[in-house]
C-alpha positions in Angstrom: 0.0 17.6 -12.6 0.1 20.4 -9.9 1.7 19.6 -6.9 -1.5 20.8 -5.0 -3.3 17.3 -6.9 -0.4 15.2 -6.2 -0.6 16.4 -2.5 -4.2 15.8 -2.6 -4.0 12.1 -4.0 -1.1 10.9 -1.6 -2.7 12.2 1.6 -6.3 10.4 0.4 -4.4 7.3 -0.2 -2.2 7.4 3.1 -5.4 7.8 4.9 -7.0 4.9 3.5 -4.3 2.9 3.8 -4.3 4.1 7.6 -7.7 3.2 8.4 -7.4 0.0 6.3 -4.6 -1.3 8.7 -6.5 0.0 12.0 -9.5 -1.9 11.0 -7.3 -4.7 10.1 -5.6 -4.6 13.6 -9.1 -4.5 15.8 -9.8 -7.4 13.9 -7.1 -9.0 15.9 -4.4 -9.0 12.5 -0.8 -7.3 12.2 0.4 -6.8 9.1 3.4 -8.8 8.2 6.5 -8.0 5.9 8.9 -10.0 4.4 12.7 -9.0 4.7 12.9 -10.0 0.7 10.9 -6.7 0.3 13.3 -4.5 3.0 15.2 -2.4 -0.2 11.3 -1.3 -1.6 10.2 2.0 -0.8 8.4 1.5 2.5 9.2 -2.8 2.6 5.7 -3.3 1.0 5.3 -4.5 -2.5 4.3 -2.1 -4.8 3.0 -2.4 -8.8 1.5 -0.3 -11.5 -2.3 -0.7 -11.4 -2.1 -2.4 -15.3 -5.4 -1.2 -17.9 -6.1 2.1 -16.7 -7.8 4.8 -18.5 -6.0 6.5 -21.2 -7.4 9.7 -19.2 -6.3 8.3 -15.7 -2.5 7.7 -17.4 -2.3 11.5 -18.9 -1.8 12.0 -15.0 1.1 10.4 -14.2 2.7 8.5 -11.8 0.1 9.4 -9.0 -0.7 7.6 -5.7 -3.7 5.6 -7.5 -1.3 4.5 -10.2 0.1 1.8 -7.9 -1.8 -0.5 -5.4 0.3 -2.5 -2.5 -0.2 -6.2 -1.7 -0.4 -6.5 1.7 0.3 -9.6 4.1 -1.3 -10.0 7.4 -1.6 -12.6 10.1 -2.8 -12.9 13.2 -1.8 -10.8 15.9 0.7 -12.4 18.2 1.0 -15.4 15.5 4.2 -16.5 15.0 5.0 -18.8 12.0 7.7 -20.9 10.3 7.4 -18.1 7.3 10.2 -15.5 7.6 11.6 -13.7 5.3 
């Protein structure tokens, strides 16, 4: 894949993931991470989307290989959960 695509991918899926978050935080929610998940690559957790197209796999490893769980609660909330 040319690094021109790659670049493409990563800064559509950044921006989604930004707006995703602002909409999620004027909704009155922050996100919330768990120190269990502090070594990962940006302390989210991260997996391989499974069953993709053989055509979508000839790319690579690309930003819409892997999808993030995310955690949120409500802003301000604090909870017995830590980690």
């Amino acid at each position: 894949m040319s690094k021109d695509i790659y670049a493409k991918y990563a800064s559509r899926a950044e921006r989604q993931l930004d707006e995703y978050l602002a909409i999620n935080t004027a909704a009155g929610l922050e996100e919330w991470r768990s120190s269990l998940l502090v070594r990962e690559r940006d302390g989210r957790l991260w997996r391989s989307v499974p069953n993709r197209k053989w055509h979508a796999d000839q790319l690579g490893e690309t930003p819409a290989s892997q999808e993030v769980v995310l955690f949120h609660r409500r802003a301000g909330y604090s909870s017995r959960l830590t980690g």
